[in-house]
MDAnalysis code that builds the backbone (N, CA, C; Angstrom):
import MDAnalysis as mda
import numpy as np

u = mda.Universe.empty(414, n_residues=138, atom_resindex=np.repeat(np.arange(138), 3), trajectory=True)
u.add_TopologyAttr("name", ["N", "CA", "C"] * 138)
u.add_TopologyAttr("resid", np.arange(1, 139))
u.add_TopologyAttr("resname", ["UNK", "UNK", "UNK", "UNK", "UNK", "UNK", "UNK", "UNK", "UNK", "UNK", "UNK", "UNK", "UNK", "UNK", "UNK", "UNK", "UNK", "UNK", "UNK", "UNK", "UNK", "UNK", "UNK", "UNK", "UNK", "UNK", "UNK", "UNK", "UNK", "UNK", "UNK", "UNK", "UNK", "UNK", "UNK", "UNK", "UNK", "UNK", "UNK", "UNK", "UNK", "UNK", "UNK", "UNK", "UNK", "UNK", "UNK", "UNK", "UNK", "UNK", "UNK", "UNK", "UNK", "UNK", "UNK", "UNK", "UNK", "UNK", "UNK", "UNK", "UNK", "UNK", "UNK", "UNK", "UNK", "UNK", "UNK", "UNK", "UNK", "UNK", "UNK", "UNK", "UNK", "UNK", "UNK", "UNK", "UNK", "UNK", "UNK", "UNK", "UNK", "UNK", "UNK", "UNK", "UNK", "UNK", "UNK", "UNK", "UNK", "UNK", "UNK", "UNK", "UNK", "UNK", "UNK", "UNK", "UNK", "UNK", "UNK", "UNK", "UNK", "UNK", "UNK", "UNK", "UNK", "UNK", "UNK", "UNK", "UNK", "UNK", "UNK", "UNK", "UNK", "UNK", "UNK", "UNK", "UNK", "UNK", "UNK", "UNK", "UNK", "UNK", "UNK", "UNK", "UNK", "UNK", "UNK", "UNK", "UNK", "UNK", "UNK", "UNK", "UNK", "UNK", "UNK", "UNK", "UNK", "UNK"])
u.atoms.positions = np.array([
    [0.841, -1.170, 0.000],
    [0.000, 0.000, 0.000],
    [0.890, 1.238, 0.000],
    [0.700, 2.501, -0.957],
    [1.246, 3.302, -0.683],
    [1.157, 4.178, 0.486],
    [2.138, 4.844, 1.016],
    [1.838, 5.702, 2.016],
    [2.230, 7.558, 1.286],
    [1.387, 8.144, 1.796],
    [1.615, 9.537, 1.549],
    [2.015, 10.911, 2.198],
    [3.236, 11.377, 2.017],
    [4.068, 12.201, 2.273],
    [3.496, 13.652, 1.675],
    [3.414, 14.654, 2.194],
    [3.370, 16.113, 1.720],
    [4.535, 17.187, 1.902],
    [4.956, 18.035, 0.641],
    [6.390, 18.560, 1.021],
    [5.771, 20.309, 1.017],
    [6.684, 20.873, 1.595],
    [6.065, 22.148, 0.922],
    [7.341, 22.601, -0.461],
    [6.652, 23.711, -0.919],
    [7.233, 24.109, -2.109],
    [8.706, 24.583, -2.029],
    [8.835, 24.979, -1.138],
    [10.437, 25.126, -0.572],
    [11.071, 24.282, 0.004],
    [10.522, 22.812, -0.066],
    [11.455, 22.036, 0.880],
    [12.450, 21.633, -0.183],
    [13.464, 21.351, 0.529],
    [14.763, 20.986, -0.257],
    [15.044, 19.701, -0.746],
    [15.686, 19.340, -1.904],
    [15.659, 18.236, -2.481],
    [16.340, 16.918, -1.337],
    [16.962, 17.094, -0.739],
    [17.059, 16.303, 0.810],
    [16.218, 15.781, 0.870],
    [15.494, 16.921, 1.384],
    [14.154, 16.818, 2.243],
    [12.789, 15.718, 1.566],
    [12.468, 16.052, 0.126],
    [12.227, 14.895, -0.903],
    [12.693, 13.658, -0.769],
    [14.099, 13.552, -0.745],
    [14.459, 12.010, -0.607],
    [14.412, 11.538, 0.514],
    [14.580, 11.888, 1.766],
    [14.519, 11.264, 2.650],
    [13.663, 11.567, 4.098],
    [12.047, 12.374, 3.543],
    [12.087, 12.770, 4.753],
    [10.496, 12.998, 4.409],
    [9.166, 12.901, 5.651],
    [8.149, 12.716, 5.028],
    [7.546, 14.007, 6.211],
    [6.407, 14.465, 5.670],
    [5.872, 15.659, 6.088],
    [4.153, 15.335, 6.422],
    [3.599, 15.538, 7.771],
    [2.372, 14.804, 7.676],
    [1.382, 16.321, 7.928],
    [1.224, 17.086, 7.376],
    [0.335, 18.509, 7.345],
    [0.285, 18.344, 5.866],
    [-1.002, 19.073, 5.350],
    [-1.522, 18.981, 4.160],
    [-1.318, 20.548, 3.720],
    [-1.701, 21.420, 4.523],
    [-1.587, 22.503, 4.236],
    [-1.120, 23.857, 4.992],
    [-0.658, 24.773, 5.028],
    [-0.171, 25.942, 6.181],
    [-1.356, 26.788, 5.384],
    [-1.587, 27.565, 6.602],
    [-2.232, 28.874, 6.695],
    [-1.957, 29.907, 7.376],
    [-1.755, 30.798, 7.766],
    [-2.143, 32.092, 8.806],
    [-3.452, 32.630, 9.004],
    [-3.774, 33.233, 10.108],
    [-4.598, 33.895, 10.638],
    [-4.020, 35.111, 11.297],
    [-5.858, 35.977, 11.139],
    [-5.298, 37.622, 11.303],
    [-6.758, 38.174, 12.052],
    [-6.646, 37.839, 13.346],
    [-7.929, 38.281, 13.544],
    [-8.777, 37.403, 13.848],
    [-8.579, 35.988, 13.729],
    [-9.423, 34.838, 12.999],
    [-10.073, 35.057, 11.940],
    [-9.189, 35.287, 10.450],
    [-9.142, 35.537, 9.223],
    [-7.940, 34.780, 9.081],
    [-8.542, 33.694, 7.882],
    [-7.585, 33.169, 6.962],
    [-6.765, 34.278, 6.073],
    [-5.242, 34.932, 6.328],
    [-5.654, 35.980, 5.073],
    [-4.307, 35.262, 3.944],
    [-3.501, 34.136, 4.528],
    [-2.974, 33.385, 2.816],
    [-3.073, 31.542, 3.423],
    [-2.913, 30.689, 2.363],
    [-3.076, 29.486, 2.193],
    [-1.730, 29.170, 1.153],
    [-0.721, 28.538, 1.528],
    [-0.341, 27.704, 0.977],
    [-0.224, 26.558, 0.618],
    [-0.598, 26.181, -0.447],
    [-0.634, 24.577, -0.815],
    [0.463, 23.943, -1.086],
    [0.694, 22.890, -0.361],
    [1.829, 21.701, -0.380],
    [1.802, 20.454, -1.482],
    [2.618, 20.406, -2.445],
    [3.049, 19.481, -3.313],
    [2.937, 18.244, -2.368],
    [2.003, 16.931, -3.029],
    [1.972, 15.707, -2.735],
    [2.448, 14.437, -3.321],
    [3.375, 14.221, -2.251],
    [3.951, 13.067, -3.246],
    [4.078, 11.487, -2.389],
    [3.927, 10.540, -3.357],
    [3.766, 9.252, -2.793],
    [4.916, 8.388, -2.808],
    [4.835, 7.186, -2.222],
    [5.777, 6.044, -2.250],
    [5.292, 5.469, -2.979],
    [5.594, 4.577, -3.672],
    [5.512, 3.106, -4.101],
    [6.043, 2.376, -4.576],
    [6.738, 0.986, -3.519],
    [7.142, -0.080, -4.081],
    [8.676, 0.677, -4.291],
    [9.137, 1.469, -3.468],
    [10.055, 2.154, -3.235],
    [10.708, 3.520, -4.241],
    [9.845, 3.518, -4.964],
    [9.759, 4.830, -6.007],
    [9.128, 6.064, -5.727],
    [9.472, 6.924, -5.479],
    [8.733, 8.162, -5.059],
    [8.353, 8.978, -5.914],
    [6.988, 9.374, -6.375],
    [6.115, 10.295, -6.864],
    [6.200, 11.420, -6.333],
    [6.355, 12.867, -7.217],
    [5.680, 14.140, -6.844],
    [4.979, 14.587, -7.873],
    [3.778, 14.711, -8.135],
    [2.567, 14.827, -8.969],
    [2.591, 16.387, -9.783],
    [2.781, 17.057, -10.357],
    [3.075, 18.287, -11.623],
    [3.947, 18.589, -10.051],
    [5.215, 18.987, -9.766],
    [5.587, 20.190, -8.445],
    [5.914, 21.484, -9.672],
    [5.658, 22.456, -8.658],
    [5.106, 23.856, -9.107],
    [6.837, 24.109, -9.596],
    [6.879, 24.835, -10.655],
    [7.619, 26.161, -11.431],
    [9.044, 26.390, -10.298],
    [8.733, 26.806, -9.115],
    [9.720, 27.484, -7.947],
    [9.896, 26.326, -7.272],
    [9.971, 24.496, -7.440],
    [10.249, 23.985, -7.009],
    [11.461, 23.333, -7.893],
    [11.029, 23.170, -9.129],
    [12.209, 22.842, -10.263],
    [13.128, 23.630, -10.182],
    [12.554, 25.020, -10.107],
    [13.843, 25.877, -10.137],
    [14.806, 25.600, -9.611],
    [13.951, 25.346, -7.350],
    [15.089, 25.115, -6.927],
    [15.728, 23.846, -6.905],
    [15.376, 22.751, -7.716],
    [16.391, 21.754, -8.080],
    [17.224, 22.079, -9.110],
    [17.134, 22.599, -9.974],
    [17.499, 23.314, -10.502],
    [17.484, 22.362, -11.659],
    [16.367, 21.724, -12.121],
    [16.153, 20.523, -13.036],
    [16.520, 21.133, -14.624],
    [16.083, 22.062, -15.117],
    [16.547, 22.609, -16.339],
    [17.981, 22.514, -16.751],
    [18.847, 22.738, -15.782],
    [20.024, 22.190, -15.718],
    [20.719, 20.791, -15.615],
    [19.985, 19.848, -15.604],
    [20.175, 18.654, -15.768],
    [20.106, 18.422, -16.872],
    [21.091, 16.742, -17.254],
    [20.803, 15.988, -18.434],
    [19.433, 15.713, -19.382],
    [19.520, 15.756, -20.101],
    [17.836, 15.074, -20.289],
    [18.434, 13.423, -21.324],
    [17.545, 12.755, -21.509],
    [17.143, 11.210, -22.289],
    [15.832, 11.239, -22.258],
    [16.060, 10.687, -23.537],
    [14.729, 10.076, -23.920],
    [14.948, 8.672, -24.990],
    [13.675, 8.175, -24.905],
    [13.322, 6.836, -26.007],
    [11.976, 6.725, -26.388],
    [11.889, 5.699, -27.339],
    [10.426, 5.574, -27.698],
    [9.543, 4.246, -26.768],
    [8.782, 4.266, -27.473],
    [7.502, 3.327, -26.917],
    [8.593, 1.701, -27.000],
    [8.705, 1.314, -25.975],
    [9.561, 0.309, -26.030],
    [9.919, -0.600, -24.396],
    [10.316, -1.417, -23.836],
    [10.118, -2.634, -22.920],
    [11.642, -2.982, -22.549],
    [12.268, -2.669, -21.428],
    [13.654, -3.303, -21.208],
    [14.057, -3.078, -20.108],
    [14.833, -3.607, -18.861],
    [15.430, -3.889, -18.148],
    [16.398, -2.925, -17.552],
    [16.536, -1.975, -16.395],
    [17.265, -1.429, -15.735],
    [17.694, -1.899, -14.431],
    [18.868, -1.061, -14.330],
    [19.313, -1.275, -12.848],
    [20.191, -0.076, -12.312],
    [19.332, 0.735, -11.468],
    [20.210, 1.287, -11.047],
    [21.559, 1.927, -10.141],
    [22.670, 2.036, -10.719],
    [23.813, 1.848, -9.876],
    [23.506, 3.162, -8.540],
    [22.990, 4.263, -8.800],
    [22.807, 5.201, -8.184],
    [21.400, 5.516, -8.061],
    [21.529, 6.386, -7.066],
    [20.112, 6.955, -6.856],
    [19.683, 8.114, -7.899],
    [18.360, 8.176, -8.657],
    [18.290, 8.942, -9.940],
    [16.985, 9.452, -9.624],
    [17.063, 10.682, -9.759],
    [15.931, 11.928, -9.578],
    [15.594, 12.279, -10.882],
    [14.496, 12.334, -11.604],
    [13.917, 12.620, -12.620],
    [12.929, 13.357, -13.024],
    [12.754, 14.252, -14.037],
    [11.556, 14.686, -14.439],
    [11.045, 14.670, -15.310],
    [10.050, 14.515, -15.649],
    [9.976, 13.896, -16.794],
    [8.724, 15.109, -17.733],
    [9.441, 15.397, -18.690],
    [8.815, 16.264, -19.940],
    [7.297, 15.777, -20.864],
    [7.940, 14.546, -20.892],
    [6.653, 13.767, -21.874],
    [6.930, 11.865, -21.210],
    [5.560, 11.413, -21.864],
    [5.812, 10.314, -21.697],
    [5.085, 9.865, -20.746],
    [5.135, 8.458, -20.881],
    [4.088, 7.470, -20.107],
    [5.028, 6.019, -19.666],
    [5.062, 5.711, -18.657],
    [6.179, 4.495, -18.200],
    [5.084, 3.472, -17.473],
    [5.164, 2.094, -16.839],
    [5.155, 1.725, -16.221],
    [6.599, 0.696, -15.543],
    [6.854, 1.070, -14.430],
    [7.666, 0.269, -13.857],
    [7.608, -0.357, -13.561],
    [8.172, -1.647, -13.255],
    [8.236, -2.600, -12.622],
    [9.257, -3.278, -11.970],
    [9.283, -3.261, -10.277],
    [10.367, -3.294, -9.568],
    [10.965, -4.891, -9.573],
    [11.928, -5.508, -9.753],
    [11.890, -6.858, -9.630],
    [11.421, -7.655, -8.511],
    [10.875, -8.563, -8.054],
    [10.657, -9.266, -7.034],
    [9.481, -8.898, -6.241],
    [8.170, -8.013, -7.261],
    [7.316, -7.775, -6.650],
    [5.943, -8.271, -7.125],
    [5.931, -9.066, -7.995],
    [4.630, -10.109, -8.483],
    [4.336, -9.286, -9.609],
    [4.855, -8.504, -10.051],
    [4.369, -7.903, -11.388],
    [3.668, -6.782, -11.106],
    [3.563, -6.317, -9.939],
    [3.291, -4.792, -9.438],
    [4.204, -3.568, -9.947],
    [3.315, -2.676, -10.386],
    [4.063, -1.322, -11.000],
    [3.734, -0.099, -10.439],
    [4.553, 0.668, -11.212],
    [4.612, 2.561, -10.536],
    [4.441, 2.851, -11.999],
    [3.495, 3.334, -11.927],
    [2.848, 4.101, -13.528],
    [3.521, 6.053, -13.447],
    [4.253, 6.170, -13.994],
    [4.862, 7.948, -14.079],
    [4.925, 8.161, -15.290],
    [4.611, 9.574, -15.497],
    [3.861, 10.025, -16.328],
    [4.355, 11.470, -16.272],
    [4.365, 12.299, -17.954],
    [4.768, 13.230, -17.752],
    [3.983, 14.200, -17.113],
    [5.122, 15.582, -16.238],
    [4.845, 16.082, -15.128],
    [5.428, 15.836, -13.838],
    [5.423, 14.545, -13.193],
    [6.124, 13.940, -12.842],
    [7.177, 13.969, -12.290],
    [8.054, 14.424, -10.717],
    [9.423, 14.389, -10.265],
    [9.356, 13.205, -10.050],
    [10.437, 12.057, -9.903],
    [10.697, 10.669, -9.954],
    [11.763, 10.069, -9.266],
    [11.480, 9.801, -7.891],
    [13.003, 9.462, -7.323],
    [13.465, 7.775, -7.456],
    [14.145, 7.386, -7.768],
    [14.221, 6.182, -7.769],
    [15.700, 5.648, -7.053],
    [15.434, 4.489, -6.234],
    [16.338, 4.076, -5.268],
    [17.702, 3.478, -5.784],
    [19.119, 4.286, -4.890],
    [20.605, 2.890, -5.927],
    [20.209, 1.467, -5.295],
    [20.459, 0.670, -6.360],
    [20.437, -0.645, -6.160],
    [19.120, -1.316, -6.886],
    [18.098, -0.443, -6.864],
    [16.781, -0.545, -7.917],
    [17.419, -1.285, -8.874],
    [16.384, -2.989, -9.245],
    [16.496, -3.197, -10.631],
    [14.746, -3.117, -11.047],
    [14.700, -2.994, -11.884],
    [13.216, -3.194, -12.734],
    [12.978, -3.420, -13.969],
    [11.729, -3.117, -14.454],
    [11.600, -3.252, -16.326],
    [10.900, -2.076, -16.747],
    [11.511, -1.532, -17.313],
    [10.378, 0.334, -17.794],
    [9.499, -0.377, -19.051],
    [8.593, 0.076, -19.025],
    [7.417, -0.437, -20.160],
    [6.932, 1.065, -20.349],
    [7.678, 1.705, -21.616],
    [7.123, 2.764, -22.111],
    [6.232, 2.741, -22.807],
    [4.827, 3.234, -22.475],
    [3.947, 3.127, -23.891],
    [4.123, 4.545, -24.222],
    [4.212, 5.754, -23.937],
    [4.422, 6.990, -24.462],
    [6.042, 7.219, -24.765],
    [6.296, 7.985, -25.858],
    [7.686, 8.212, -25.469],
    [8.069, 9.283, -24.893],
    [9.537, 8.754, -23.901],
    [9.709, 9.865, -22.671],
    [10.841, 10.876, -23.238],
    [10.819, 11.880, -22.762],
    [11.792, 13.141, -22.830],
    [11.672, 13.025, -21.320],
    [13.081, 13.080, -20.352],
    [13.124, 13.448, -18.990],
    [14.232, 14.269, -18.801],
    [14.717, 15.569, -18.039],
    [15.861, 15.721, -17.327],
    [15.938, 14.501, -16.096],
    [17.370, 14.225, -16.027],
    [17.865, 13.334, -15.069],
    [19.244, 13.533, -14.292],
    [19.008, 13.185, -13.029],
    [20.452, 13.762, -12.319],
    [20.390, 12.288, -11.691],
    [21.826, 11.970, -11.424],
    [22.509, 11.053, -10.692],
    [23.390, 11.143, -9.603],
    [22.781, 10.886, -8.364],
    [23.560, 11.126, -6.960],
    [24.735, 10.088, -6.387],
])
């Protein structure tokens, strides 16, 4: 079962990999007046892959993902493993993963998409869209 983590928009890419946040949202009060709301980027586990669902403009920035590598491939089925831990974002594209040794259970990511994936991860990417991603390696 997945479990779900909330970050805020300034938390630091650290803070993403290793660290889980259980408030959904901050507010202030003025008076007992709501007078701002910030909304917190939500992102999930699964099957040891971590999801963050579109994160906002001033969160890429501060990864500073534009500056990363990018890869891409087409609609296509094959076998990874990764030596390092790999943070991703992904531009376009449609994946399902599949972690080895888990009955054929997957992590479906999709462009929009930040993508952390664990060193030592092996799996099988089953692209049915083709992906364009920036990618960094820790």
């Amino acid at each position: 079962m997945a479990s779900c983590v909330f970050l805020t928009r300034q938390a630091a890419a650290s803070s993403f990999l290793s660290s889980s946040y259980s408030s959904s949202s901050k507010s202030r009060k003025y008076n007992n007046r709501v007078v701002g709301v910030r909304a917190e980027a939500m992102a999930t586990e699964k099957l040891g892959v971590k999801v963050e669902k579109n994160p906002s403009e001033s969160r890429l920035a501060e990864l500073g993902v534009k500056q990363w590598p990018k890869w891409g491939c087409p609609p296509s089925k094959f076998p990874w493993t990764y030596s390092s831990k790999e943070t991703c974002y992904l531009l376009e594209g449609k994946v399902k993963v599949y972690p080895d040794g888990q009955n054929n259970e997957f992590v479906e990511i999709e462009a929009g998409d930040l993508v952390v994936f664990p060193k030592g991860m092996s799996c099988t990417w089953d692209v049915s869209v083709a992906v364009d991603k920036h990618y960094l390696f820790e």
